[in-house]
C-alpha positions in Angstrom: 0.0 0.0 0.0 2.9 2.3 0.6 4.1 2.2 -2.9 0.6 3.0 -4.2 0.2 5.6 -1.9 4.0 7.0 -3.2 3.0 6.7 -6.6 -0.2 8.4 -6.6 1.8 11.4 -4.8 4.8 11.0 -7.0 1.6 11.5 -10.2 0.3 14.4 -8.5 3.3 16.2 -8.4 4.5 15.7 -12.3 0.9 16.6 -13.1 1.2 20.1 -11.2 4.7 21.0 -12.1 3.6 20.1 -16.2 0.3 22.7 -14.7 3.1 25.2 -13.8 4.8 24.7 -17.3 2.0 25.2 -19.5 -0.4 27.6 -17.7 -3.7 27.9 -20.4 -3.0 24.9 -22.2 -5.8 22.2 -22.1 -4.9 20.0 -19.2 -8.0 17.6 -19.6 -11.4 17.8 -22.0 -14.6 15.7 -21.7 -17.2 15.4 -24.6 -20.7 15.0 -23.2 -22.1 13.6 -26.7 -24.0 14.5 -29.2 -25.9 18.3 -28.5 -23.3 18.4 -25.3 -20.6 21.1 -24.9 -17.3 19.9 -24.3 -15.6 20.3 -20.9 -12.3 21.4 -20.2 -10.0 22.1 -17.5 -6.8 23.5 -18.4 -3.2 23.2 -16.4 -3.9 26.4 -14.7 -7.0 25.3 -13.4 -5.8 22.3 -12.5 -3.2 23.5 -10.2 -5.8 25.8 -8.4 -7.9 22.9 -7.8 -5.4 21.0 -6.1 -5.3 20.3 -2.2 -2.7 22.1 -0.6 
């Protein structure tokens, strides 16, 4: 369980310094389907959203 636990932390921390890096670029996106709007966070947004 420790490994997981240091992996997932490990994944969180590449993930906010690539957020830092590329500020406005589209982190993730999510297309609802047909007659949806697509969702998007981008690396900005995802930094801010993180847990301190």
């Amino acid at each position: 369980m420790e490994n997981l636990t240091y992996r997932n932390a490990l994944f969180a921390q590449t993930l906010l310094k690539h957020a830092r890096i590329n500020g406005g670029k589209t982190a993730f996106s999510c297309y609802g389907g047909p007659g949806a709007s697509e969702a998007r966070l981008d690396c900005a947004g995802l930094e801010e959203s993180s847990p301190a």
